[in-house]
N, C-alpha and C positions, 0 to 999 in steps of 0.2 A: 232507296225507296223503302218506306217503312210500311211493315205487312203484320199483319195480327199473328198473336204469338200462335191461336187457336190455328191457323193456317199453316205457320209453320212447324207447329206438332205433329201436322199430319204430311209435310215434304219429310220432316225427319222419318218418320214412319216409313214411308213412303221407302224413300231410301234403305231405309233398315233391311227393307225386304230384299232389295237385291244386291246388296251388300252386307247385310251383316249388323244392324242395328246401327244405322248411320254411319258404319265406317266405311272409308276410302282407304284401298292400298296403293302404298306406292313402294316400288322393287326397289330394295337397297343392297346391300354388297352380300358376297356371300350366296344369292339366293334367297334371303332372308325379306321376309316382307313386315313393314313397318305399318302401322295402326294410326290413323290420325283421327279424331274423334269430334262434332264439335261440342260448345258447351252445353247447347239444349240437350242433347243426344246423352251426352252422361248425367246432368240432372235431370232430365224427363220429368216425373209426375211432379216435383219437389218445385218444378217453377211457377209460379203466381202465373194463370191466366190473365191474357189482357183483360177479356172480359168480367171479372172479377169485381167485385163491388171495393166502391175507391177508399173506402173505409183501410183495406188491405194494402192499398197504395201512399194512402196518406202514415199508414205507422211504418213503412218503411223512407218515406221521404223523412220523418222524423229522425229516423236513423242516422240516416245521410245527414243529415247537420249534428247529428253528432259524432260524427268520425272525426280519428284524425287526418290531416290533411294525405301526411306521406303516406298511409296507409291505400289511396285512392290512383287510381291510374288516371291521366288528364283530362280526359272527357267527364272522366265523373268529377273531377275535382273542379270542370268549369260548371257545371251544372248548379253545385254546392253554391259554390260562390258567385252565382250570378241569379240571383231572383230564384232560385228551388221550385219546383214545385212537382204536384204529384204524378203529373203528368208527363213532365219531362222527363222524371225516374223509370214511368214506365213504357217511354219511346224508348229509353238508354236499355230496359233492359229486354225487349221486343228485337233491337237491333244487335245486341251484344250475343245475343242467346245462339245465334246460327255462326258466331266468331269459330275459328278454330281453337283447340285447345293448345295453346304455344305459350301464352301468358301466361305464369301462375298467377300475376296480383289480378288480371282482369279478370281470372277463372274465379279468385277468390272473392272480389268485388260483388260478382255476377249472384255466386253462394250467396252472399251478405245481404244484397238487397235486391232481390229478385226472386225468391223463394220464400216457400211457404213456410212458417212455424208449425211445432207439433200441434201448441195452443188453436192456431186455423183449424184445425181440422176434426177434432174433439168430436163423437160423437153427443157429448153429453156437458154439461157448464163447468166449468172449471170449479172443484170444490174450493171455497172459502175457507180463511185463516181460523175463525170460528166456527165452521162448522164443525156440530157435536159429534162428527160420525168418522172424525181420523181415528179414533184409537182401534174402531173397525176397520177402520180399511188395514191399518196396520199389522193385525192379529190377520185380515185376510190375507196379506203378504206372507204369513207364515204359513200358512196352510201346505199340506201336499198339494203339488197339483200335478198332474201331467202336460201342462201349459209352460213349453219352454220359455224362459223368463230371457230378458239381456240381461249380457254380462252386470252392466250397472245395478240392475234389479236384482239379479243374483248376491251382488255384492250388500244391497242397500238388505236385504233378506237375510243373510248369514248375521251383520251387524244389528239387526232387530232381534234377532234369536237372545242374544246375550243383552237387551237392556229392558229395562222394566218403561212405561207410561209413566209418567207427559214425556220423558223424552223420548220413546219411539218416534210419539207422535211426530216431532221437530224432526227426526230425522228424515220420515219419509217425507212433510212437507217440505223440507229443503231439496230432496232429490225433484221433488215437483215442481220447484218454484225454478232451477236451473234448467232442468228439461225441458218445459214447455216451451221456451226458448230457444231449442235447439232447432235447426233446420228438421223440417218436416221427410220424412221417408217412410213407407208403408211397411213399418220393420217393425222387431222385435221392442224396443226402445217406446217406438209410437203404440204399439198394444197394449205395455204397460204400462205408458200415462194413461189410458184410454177408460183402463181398468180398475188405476188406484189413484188415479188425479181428479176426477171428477166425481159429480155428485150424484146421489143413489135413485133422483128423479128422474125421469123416463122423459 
């Protein structure tokens, strides 16, 4: 029976509470107790609500035809392969989300096309290839700040120290243009596209 994923965020919750963030123990040798998790329960916020405008649905069904097959566990690979569409991706990932976590490739499936990009969730428009205001944002990367940066951003920061404009510019769009693309989490990673990726309008 297929339940809204908004519904099952809140059994996981639910659970969490008197267990532990949706985990279930079960007694293994030793005395040792084992952790079984499922998959909504470790990606929480990062999962596309059903409710969701289908806009967000339809660029991940895209996805999905563009996978490779073997990468695909078989229920997604019949989906793929038989009429697609963006609703059937988000029944698959409604139902998969309450799976246990035992599958890597379903766990990773699940990651791929059920979750939110950083680019989703932007407070602000994703700055343009043209727009005139990278080689600020860029000099803003160097700045002090006491704004813990991620590691990436750390890195992409030290690497602008030592090179002059237009190519800073190119380097921090290319950190943007990969990132935005990365699975969405409410981290350190997602503040700094948040910060240096988008545009200076309100």
């Amino acid at each position: 029976m297929t339940i809204s994923y908004k519904l099952l965020s809140l059994a996981i919750l639910g659970a969490g509470a008197a267990v532990g963030g949706g985990y279930f123990l079960i007694g293994g040798d030793n005395n040792t107790d084992h952790v079984t998790k499922t998959i909504g329960s470790r990606l929480g916020e990062s999962l596309i609500l059903s409710s969701e405008d289908v806009s967000k649905w339809e660029a991940r069904l895209s996805h999905l035809k563009e996978a490779k097959e073997d990468s695909l566990v078989d229920d997604l690979k019949e989906i793929k392969n038989n009429d697609p569409t963006s609703q059937k991706v988000k029944d698959w990932c409604v139902e998969n989300a309450s799976s246990p976590i035992e599958d890597d490739k379903r766990f990773s499936n699940v990651r791929s096309f059920c979750t939110y990009r950083i680019r989703d969730k932007l407070s602000k428009a994703v700055r343009g290839t043209d727009d005139p205001n990278w080689e600020q944002a860029s000099l803003n990367v160097k700045i002090p700040s006491a704004v813990i940066l991620s590691p990436s951003m750390q890195a992409i920061k030290e690497k602008l120290a030592s090179e002059e404009t237009p190519n800073a510019q190119k380097i921090l769009q290319d950190w943007c243009s990969e990132t935005l693309e990365v699975m969405y989490a409410n981290d350190s990673t997602f503040k700094d596209a948040d910060s240096y990726c988008t545009t200076d309008d309100e």
